[in-house]
C-alpha positions as CSV (number, residue, x, y, z in Angstrom):
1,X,171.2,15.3,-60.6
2,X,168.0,16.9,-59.5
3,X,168.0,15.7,-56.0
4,X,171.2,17.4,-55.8
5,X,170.3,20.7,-57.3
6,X,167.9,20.9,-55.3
7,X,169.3,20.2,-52.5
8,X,172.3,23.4,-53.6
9,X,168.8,25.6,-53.5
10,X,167.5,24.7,-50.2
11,X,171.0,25.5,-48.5
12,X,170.9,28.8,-50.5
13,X,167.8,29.3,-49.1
14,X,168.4,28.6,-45.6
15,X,171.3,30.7,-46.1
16,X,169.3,33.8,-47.3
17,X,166.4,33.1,-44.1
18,X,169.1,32.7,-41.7
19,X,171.4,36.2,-42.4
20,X,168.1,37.6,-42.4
21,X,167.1,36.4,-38.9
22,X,170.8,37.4,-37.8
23,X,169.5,41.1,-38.9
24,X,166.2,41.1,-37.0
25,X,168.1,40.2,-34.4
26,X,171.0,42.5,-34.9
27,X,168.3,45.3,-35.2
28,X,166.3,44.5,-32.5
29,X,168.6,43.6,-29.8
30,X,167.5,40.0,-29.8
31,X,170.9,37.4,-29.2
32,X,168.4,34.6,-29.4
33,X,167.9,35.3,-33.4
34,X,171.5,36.5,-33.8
35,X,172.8,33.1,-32.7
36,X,169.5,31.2,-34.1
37,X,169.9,33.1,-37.5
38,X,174.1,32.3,-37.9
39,X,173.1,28.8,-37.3
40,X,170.8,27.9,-40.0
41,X,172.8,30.5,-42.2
42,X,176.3,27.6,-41.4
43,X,173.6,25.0,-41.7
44,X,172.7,26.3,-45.6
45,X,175.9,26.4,-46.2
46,X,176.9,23.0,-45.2
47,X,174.1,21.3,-47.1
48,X,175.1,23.2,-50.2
49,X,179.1,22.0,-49.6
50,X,177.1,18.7,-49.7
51,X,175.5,18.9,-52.7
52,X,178.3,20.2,-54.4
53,X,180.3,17.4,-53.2
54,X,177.7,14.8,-53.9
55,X,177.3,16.4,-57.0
56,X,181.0,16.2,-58.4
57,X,181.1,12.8,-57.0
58,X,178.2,12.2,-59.7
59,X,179.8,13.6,-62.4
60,X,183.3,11.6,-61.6
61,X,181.4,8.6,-61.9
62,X,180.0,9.2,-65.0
63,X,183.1,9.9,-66.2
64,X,184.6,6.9,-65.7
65,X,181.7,4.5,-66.5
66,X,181.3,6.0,-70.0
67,X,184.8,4.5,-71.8
C-alpha cells in the first residue's frame, strides 16, 4: 500500500511542477514550456489514475481473500 501511495504523491506532484511550467510559459511567451509543462501535468495525472487503480485492485483482493 505504500508503493502505491506514493506513487498517488509523485503524480500530484508532477501535476503541481507541470501547471507551473505551463504558467512560466504562459507568462513569458515560451510555447516550449506551455506544451512541456501540460505534458508532465497529463503525465501526473496518469500515474495517479494508476495508483488509484492499482490501489483499489489491492483492496479488492483483500477483500476476497479474507472469508
Amino acid at each position: 500500500m505504500l508503493s502505491t501511495s506514493l506513487q498517488k504523491w509523485e503524480g500530484r506532484l508532477e501535476q503541481l511542477v507541470g501547471r507551473v511550467k505551463s504558467i512560466f510559459g504562459e507568462l513569458t511567451d515560451n510555447r516550449h514550456y506551455v506544451y512541456e509543462g501540460e505534458c508532465e501535468r497529463r503525465m501526473g495525472m496518469h500515474k495517479e489514475s494508476v495508483a488509484k487503480s492499482l490501489e483499489e485492485f489491492e483492496k479488492t483482493i483483500e477483500r476476497r481473500m479474507i472469508p
